[in-house]
VEXZA-716567 format. One record per atom (N, C-alpha, C, O): residue number from 1; atom name; x, y, z. Coordinates in pm, 1 decimal, always signed. Atoms other than C-alpha are relative to their C-alpha. Last residue first. Layout:
// VEXZA-716567
[node NUM; CA; [X; Y; Z]]
...
***
This chain:
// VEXZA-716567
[node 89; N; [-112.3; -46.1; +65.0]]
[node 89; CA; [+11303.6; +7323.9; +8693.0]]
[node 89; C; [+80.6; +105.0; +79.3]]
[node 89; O; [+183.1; +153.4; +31.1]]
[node 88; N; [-40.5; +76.8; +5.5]]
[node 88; CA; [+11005.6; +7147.3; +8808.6]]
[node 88; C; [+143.4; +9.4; -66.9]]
[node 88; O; [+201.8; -83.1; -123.5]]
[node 87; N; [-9.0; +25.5; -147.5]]
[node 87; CA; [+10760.2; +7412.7; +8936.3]]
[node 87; C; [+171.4; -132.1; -14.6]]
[node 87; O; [+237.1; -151.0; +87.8]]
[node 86; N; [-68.5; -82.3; -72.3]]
[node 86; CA; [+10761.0; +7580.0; +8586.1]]
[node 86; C; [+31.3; -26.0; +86.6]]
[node 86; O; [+126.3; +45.0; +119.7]]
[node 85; N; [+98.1; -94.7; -21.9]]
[node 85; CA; [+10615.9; +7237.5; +8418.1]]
[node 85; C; [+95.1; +107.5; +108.6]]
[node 85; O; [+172.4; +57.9; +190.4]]
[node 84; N; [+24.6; +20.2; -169.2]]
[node 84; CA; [+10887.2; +7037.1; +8252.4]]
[node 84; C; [-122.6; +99.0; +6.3]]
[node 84; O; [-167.3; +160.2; -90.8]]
[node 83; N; [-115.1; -60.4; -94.3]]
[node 83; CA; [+10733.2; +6887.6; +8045.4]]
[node 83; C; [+65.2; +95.8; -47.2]]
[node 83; O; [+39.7; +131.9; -162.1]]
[node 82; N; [-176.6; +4.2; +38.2]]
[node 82; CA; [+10447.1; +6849.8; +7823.5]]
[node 82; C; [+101.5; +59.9; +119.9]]
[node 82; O; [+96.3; +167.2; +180.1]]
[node 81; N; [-26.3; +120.8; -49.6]]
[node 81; CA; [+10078.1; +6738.3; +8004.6]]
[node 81; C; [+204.4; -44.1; -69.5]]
[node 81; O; [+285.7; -136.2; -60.5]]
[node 80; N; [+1.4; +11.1; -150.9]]
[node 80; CA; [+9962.4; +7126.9; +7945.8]]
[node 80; C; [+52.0; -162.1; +45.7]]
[node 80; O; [+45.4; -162.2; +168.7]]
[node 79; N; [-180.1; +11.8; +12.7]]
[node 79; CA; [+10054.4; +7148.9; +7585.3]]
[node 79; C; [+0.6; -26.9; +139.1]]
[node 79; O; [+105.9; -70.1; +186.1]]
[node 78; N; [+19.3; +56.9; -174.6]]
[node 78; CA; [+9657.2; +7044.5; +7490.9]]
[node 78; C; [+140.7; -14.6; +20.3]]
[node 78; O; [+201.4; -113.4; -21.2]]
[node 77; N; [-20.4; +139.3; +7.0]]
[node 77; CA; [+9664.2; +7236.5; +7137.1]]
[node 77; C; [-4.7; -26.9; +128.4]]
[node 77; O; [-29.0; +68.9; +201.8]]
[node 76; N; [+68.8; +60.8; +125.8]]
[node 76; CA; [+9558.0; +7581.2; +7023.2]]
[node 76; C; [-18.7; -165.9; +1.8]]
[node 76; O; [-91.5; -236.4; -68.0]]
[node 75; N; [-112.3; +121.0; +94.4]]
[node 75; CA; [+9576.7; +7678.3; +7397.5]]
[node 75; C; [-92.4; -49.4; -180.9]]
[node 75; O; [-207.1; -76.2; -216.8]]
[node 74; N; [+72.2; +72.8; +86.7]]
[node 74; CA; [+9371.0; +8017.2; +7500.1]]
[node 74; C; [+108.3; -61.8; -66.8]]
[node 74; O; [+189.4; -12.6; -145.4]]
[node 73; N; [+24.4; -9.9; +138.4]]
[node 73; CA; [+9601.0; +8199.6; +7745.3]]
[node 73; C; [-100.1; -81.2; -55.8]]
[node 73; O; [-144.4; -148.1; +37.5]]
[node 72; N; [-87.6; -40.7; +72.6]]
[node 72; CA; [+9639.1; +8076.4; +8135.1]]
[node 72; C; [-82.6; +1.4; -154.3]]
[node 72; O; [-177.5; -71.6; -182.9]]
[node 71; N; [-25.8; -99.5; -62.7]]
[node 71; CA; [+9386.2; +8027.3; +8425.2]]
[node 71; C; [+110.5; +89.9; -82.1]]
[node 71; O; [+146.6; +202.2; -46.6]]
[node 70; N; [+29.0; -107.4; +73.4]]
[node 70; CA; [+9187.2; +7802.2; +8236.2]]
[node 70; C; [+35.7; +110.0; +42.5]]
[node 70; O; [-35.8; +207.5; +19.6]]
[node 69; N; [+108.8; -42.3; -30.8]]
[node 69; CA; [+9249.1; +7513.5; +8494.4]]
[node 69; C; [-67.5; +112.2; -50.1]]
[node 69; O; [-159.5; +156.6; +18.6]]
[node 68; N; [+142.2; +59.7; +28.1]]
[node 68; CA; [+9575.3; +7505.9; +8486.1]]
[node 68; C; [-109.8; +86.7; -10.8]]
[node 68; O; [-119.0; +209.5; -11.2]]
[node 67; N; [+135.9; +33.8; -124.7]]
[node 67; CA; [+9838.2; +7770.2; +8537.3]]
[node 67; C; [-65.0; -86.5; -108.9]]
[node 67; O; [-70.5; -66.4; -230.2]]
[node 66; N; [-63.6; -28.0; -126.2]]
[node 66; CA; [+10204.6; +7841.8; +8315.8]]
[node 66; C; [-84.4; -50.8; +166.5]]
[node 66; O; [-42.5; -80.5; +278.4]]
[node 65; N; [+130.9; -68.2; -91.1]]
[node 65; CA; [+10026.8; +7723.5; +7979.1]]
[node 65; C; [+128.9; +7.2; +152.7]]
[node 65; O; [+214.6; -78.9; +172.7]]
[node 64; N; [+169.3; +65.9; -71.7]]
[node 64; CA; [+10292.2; +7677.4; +7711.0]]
[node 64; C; [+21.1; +27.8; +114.5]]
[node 64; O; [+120.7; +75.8; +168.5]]
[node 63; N; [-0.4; +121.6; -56.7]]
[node 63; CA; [+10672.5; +7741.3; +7623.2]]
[node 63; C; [-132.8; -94.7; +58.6]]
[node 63; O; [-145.8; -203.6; +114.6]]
[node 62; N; [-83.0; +54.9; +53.8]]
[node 62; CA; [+10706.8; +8024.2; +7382.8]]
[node 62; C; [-2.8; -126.6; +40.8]]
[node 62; O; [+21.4; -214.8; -41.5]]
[node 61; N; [-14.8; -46.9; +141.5]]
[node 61; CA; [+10377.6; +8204.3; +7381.7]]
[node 61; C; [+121.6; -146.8; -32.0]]
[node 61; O; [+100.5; -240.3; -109.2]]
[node 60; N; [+148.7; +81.5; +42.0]]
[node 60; CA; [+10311.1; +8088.6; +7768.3]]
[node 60; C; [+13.2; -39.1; -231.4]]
[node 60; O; [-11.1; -134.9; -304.9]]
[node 59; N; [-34.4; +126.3; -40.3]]
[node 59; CA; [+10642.1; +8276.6; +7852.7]]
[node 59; C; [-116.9; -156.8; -109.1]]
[node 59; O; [-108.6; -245.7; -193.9]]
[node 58; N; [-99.7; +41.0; +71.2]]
[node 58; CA; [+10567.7; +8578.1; +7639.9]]
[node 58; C; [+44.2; -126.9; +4.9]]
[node 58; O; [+80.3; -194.2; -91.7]]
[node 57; N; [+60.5; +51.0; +185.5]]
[node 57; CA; [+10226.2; +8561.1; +7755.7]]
[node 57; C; [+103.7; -30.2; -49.6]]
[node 57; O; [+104.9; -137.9; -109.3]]
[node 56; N; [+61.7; +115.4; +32.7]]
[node 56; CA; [+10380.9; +8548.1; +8122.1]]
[node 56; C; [-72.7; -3.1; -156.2]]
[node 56; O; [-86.9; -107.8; -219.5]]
[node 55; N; [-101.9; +119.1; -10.4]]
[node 55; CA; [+10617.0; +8835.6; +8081.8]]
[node 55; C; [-84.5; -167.9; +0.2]]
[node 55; O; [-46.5; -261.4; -70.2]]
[node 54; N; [-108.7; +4.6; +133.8]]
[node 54; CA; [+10345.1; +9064.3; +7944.1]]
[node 54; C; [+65.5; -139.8; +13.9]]
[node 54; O; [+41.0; -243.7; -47.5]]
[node 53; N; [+85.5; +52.8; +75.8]]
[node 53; CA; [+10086.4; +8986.6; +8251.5]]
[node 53; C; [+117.5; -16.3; -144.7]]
[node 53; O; [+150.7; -122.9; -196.5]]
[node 52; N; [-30.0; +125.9; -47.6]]
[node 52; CA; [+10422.5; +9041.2; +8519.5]]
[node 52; C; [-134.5; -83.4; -143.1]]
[node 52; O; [-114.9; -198.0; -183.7]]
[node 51; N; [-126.4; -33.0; +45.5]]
[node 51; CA; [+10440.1; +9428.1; +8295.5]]
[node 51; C; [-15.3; -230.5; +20.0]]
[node 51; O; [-1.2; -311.8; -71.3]]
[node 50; N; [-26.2; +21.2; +104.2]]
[node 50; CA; [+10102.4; +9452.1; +8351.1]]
[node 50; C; [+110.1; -62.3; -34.8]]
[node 50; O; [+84.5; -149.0; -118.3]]
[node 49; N; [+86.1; +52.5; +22.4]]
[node 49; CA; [+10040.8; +9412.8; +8719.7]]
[node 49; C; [+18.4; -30.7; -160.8]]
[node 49; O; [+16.5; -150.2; -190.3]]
[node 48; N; [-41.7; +115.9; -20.0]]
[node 48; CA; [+10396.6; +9552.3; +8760.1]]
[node 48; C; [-122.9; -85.6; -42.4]]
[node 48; O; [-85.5; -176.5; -116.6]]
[node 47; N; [-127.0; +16.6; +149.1]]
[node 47; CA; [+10281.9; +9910.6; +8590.9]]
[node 47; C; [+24.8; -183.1; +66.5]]
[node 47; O; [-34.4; -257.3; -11.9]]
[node 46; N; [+50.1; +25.9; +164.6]]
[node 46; CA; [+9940.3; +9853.2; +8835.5]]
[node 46; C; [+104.1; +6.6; -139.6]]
[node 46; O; [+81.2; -39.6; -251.4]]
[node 45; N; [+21.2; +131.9; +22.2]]
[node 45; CA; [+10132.4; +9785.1; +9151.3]]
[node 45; C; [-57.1; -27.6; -155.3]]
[node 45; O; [-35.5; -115.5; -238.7]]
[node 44; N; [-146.3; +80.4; +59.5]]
[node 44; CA; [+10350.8; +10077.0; +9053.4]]
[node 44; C; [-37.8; -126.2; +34.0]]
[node 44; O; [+38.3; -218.6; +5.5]]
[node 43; N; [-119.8; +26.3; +169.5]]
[node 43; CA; [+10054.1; +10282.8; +8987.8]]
[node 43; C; [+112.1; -41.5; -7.2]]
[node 43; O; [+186.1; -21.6; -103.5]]
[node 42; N; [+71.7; +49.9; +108.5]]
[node 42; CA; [+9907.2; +10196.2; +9324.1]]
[node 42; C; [-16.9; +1.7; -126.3]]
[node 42; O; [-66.7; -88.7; -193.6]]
[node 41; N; [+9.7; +115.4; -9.6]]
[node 41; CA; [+10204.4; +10263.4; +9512.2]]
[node 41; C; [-125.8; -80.4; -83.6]]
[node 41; O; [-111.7; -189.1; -139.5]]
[node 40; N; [-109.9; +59.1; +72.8]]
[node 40; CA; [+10211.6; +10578.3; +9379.6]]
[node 40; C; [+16.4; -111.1; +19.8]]
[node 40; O; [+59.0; -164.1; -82.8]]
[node 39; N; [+34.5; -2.2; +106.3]]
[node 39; CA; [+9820.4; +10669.4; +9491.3]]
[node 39; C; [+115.8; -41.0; -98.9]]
[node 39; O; [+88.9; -77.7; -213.3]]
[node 38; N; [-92.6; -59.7; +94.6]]
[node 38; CA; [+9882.4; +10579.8; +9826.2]]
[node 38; C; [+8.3; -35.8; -136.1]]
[node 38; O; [+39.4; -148.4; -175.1]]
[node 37; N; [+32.7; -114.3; +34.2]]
[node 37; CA; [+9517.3; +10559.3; +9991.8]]
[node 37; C; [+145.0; +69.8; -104.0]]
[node 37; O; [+144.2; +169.4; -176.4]]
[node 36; N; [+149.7; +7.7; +135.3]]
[node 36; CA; [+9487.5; +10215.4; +10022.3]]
[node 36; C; [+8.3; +122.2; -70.1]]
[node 36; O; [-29.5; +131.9; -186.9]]
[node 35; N; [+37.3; -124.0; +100.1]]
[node 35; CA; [+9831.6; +10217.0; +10268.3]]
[node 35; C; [-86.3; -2.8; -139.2]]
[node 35; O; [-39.2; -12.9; -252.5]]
[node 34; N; [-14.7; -99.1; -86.1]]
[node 34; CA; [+9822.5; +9916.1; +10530.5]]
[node 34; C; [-2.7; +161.6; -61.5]]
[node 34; O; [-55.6; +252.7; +2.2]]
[node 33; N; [+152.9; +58.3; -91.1]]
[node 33; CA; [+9655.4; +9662.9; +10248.3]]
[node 33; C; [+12.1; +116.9; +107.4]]
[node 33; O; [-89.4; +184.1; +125.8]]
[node 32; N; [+116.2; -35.5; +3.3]]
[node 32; CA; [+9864.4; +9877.3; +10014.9]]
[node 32; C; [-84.9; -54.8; +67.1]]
[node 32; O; [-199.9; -11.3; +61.7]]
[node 31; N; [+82.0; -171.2; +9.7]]
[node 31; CA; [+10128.8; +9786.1; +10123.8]]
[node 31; C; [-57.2; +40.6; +1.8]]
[node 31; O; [-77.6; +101.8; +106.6]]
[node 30; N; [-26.4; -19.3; -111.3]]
[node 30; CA; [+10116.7; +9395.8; +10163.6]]
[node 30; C; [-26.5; +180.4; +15.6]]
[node 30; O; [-124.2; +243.8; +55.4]]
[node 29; N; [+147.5; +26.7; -84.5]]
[node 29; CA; [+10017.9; +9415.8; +9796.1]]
[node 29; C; [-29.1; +12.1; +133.6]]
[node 29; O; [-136.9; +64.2; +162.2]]
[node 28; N; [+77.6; -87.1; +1.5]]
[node 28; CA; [+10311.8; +9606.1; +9702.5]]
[node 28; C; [-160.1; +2.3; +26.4]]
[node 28; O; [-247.4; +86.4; +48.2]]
[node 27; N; [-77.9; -121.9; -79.5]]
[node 27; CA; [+10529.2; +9333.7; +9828.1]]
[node 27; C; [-89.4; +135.1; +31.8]]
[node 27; O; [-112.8; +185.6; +141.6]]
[node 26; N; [+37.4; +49.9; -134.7]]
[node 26; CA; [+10316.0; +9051.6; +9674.3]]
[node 26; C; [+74.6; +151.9; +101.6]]
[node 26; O; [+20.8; +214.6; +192.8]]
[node 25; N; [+140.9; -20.1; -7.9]]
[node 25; CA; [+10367.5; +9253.3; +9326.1]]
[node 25; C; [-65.1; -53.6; +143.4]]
[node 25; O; [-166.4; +3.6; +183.5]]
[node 24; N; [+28.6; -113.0; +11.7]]
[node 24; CA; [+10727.4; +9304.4; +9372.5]]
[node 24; C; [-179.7; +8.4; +24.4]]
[node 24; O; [-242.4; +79.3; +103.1]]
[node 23; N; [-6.6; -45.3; -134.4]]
[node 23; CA; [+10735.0; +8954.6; +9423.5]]
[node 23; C; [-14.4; +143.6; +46.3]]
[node 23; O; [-57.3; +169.1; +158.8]]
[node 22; N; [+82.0; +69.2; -54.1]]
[node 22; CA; [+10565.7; +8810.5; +9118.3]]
[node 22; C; [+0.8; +79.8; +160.4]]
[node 22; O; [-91.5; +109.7; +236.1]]
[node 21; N; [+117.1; -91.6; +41.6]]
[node 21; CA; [+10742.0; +9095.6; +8905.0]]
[node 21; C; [-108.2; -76.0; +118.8]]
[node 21; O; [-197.2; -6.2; +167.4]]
[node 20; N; [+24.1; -147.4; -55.1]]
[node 20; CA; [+11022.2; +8926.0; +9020.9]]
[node 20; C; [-91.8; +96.6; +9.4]]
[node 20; O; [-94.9; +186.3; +93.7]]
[node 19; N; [-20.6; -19.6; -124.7]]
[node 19; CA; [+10948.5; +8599.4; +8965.5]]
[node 19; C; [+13.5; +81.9; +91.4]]
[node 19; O; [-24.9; +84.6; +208.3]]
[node 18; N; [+139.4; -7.8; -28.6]]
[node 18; CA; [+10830.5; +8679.5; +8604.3]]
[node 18; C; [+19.3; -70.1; +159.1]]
[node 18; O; [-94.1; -95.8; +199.6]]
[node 17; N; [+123.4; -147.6; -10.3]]
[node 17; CA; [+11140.8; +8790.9; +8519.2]]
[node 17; C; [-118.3; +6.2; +90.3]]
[node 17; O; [-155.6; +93.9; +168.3]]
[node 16; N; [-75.3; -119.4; -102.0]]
[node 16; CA; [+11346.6; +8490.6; +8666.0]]
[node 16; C; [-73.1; +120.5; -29.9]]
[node 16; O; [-123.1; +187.8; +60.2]]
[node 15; N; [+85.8; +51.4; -153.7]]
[node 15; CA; [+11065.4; +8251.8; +8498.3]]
[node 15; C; [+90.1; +90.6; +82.2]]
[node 15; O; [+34.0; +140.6; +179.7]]
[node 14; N; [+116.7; -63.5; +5.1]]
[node 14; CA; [+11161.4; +8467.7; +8131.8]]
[node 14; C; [-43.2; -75.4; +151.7]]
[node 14; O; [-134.9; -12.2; +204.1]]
[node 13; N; [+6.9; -140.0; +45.3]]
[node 13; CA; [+11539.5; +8413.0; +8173.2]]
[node 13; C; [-143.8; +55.3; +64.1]]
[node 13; O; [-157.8; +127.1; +163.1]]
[node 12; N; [-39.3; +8.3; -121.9]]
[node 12; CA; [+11519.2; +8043.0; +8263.7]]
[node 12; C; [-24.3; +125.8; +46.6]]
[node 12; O; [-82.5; +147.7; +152.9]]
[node 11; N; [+27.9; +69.4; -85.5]]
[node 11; CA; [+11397.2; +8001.2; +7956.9]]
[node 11; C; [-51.7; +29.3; +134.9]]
[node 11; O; [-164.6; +33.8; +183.6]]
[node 10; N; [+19.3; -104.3; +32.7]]
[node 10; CA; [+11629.9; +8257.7; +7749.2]]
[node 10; C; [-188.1; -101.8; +118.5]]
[node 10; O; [-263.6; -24.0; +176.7]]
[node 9; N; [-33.8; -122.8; -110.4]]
[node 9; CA; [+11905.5; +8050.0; +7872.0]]
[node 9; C; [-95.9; +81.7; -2.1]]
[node 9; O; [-73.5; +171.7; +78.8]]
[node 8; N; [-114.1; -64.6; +70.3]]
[node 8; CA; [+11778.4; +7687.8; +7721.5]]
[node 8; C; [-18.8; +170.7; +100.3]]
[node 8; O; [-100.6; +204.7; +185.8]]
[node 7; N; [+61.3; -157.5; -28.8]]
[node 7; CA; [+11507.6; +7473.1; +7865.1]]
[node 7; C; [+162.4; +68.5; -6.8]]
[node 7; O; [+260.9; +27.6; +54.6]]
[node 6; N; [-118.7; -95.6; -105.8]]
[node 6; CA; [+11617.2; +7120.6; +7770.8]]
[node 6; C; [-24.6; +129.9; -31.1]]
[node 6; O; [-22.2; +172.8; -146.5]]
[node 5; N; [-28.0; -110.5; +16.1]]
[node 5; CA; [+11265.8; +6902.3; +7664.4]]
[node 5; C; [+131.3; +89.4; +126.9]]
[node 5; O; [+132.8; +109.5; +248.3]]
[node 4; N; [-17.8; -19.3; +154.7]]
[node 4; CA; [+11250.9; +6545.4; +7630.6]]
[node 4; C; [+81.8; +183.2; -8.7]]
[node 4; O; [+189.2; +220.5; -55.7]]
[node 3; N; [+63.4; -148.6; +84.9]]
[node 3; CA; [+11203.5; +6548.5; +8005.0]]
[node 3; C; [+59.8; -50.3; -113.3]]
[node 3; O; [+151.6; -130.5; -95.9]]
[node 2; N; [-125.2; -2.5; +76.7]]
[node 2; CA; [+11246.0; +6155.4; +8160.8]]
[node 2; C; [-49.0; +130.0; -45.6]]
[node 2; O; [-170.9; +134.2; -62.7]]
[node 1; N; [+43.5; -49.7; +128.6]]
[node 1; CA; [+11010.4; +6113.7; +8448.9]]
[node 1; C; [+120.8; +56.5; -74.1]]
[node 1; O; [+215.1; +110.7; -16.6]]
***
């Protein structure tokens, strides 16, 4: 498959954000399965919970849907069959 589209620095940028926030958030999930009861860990999964929701709209905003299956934003148009898709870059 040929891309049309070259993903530029700011790109690359927003899937390195939202990787982190991805892992932070698996991190603090592990945690809290063994600590339920720590109340800072559960306001820093919930600041990341947001923070990883931000970075994907922004993403989604600039480059389209990140998940199928209605798992991302309300599309005005069907962008889901435009390259690349996040997995492919």
């Amino acid at each position: 498959m040929i891309l049309s589209f070259v993903p530029d620095n700011d790109y690359y940028k927003i899937l390195h954000d939202l990787q982190a926030a991805d892992f932070v958030l698996v991190e603090l999930t592990l945690y809290l399965d063994t600590h339920p009861e720590d109340q800072n860990a559960l306001q820093q999964f919930n600041q990341f919970s947001l923070l990883r929701k931000q970075i994907a709209e922004r993403y989604e905003e600039k480059y389209g849907p990140l998940m199928g299956f209605g798992h991302s934003r309300p599309q005005e148009s069907w962008k889901w069959k435009e390259a690349p898709w996040p997995w492919q870059v």
